[in-house]
N, C-alpha and C positions, 0 to 999 in steps of 0.2 A: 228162534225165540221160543220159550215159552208161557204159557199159561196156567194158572195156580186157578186151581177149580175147588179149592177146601180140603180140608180137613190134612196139609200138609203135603196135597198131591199136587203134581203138574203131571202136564204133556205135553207138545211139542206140537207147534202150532200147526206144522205140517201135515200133523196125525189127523187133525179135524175134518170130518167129511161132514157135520153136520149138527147145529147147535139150535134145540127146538124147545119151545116152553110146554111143559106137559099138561098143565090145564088146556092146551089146545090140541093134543095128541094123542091122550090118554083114552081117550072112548074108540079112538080108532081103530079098525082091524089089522090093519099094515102095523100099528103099534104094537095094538096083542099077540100079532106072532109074531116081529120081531124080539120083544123082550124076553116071549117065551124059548126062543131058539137060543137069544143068548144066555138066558140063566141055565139050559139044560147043559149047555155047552163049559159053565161057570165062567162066562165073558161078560158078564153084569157088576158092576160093584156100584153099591148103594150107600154115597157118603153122605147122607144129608141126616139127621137126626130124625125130625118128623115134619119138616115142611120137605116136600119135595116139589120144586119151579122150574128144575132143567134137565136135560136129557141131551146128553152129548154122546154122540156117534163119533169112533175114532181106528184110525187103522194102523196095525204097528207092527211092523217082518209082516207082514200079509195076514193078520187076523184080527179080525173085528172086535171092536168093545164097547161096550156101552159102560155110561157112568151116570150116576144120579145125583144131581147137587142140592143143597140151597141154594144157592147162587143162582139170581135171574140171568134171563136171556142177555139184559140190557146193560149190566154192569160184565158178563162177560164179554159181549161184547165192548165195551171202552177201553178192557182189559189187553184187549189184541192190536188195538190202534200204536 
């Protein structure tokens, strides 16, 4: 299956290692070097206009990606069901 996370993207539910609301992540250090590792690496893609609620961690041929939605936590998850 997949999952539409906005702006006309999906993924592949399989690819998901991890779906986290960033108003509770965003002050963390494990956050700030992850996000920094992925944008140096350009495995960051930032689809949300100017709210940003979600932080999806994903793995795809063996390389990690992060994505930034609008889309809460809680509608993608009901997405997956």
């Amino acid at each position: 299956m997949y999952l539409h996370i906005g702006k006309d993207l999906i993924i592949k539910n399989h690819d998901i290692i991890g779906i986290f609301n960033i108003d509770y992540i965003k002050n963390t250090k494990e956050y700030k070097a992850m996000y920094k590792n992925l944008e140096e690496n350009g495995d960051i893609l930032n689809i949300s206009d100017e709210i940003n609620k979600s932080f999806i961690l994903a793995e795809n041929e063996k390389k990690i990606k992060g994505y930034i939605t609008k889309i809460g936590v809680n509608t993608i998850a009901k997405r997956l069901i």
